[in-house]
C-alpha positions in Angstrom: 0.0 0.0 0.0 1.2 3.8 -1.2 1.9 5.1 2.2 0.0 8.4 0.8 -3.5 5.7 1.3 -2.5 4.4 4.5 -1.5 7.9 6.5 -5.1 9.1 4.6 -6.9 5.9 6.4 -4.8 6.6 9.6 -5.6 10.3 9.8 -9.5 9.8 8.8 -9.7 7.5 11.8 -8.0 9.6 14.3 -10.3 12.8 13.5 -13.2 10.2 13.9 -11.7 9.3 17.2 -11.0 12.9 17.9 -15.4 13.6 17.0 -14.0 15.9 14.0 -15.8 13.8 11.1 -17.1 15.9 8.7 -16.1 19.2 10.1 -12.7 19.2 8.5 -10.6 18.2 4.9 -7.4 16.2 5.2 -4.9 16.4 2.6 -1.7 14.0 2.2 1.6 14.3 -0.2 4.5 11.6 0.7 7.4 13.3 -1.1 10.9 10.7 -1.7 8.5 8.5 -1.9 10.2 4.2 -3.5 7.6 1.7 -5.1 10.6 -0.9 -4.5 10.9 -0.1 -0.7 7.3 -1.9 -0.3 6.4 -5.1 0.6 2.6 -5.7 1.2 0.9 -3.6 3.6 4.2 -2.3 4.9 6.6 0.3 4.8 10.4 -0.7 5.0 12.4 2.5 5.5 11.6 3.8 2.0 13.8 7.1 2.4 17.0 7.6 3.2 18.0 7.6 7.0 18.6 11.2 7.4 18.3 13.6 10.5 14.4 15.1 10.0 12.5 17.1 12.3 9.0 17.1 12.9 6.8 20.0 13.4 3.3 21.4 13.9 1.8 24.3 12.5 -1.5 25.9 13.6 -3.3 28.5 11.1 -6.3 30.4 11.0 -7.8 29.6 8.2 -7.5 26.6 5.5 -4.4 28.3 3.4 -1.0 27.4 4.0 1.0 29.8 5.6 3.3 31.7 3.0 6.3 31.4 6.2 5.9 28.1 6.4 9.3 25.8 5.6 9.2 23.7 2.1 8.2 20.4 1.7 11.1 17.7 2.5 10.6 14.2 2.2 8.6 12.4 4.3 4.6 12.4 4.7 3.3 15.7 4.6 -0.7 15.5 6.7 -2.9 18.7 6.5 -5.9 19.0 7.8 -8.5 21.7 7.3 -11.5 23.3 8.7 -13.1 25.7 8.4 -11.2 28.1 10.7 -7.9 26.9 10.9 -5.7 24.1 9.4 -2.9 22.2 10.6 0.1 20.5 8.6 2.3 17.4 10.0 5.4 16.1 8.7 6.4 12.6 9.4 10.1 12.1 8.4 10.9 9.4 6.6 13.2 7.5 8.9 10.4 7.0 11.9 9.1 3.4 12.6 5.3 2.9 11.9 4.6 2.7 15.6 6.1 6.1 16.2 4.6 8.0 13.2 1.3 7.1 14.3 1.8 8.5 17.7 3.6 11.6 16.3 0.1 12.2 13.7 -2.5 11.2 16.6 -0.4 13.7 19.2 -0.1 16.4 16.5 -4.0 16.0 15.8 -4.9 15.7 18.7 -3.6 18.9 20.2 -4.7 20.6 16.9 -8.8 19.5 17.7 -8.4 20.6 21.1 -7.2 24.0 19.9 -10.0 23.7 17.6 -12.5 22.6 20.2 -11.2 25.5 22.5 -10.2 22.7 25.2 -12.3 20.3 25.0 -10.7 16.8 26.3 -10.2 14.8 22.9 -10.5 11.5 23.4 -12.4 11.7 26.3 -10.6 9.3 28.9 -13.3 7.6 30.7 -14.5 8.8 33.8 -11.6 11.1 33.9 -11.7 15.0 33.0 -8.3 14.9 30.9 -8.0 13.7 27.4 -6.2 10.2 26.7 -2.9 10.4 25.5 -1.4 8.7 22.2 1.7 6.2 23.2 3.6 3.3 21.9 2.7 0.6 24.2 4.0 -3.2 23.3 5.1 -1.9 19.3 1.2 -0.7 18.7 0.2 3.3 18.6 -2.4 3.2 21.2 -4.6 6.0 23.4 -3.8 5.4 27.0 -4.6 7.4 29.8 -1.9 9.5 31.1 -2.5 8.9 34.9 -2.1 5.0 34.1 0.2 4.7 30.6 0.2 1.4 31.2 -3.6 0.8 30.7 -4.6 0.7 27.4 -7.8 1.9 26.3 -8.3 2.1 22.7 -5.8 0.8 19.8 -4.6 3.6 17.1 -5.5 2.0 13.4 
């Protein structure tokens, strides 16, 4: 699988998670991107392992900012609404496991932004949000007064 489709699938079902269906756009472009590197359903390191950065950028509006730094390679996520729009960049030398957790952290802090504080994913009968961790080599939401206890796997 194009790891364009499989960050799309991955992103749709963390703004579900996050109660964001329908209320926003998301756009990915994997730039550096090797049909070779693939075997099945998973990426093998298809980019070269570089030093990358990761960072999150929160807009009003759905434009991209005109500051904002070029594409590099990697998997570029952005995700619009109405009012604002965030962008992710997943370098290309990050496990699966941790990629995942980097989009469903970066998403997440963006929706509570958007939800002016609202605790997305609710963790149950607590008043914080669950927290997005690697826990036994799967991206899962965990709450953050037990990280040990998972609650809900990441797709």
């Amino acid at each position: 699988m194009h790891p364009t489709d499989m960050v799309t699938r991955q992103a749709e079902a963390i703004v579900n998670r996050l109660g964001l269906t329908g209320r926003c756009e998301i756009s990915v472009v994997t730039l550096g991107y090797d049909p070779t590197a693939l075997t099945r359903e998973t990426v093998t390191a298809p980019f070269p392992a570089e030093a990358y950065s990761s960072w999150l950028t929160v807009q009003s509006g759905p434009a991209p900012l005109d500051d904002e730094p070029p594409l590099g390679e990697g998997v570029h996520v952005l995700v619009s609404s109405a009012d604002e729009s965030t962008r992710v960049h997943l370098p290309p030398d990050m496990e699966d496991v941790e990629a995942l957790v980097l989009l469903a952290d970066r998403l997440q802090d963006w929706a509570i932004e958007l939800t002016h504080g609202q605790a997305l994913p609710p963790c149950p009968g607590h008043p914080h949000p669950m927290s997005a961790a690697a826990v036994d080599d799967r991206a899962a939401w965990v709450c953050p007064a037990s990280p040990e206890q998972v609650l809900l796997l990441i797709p």
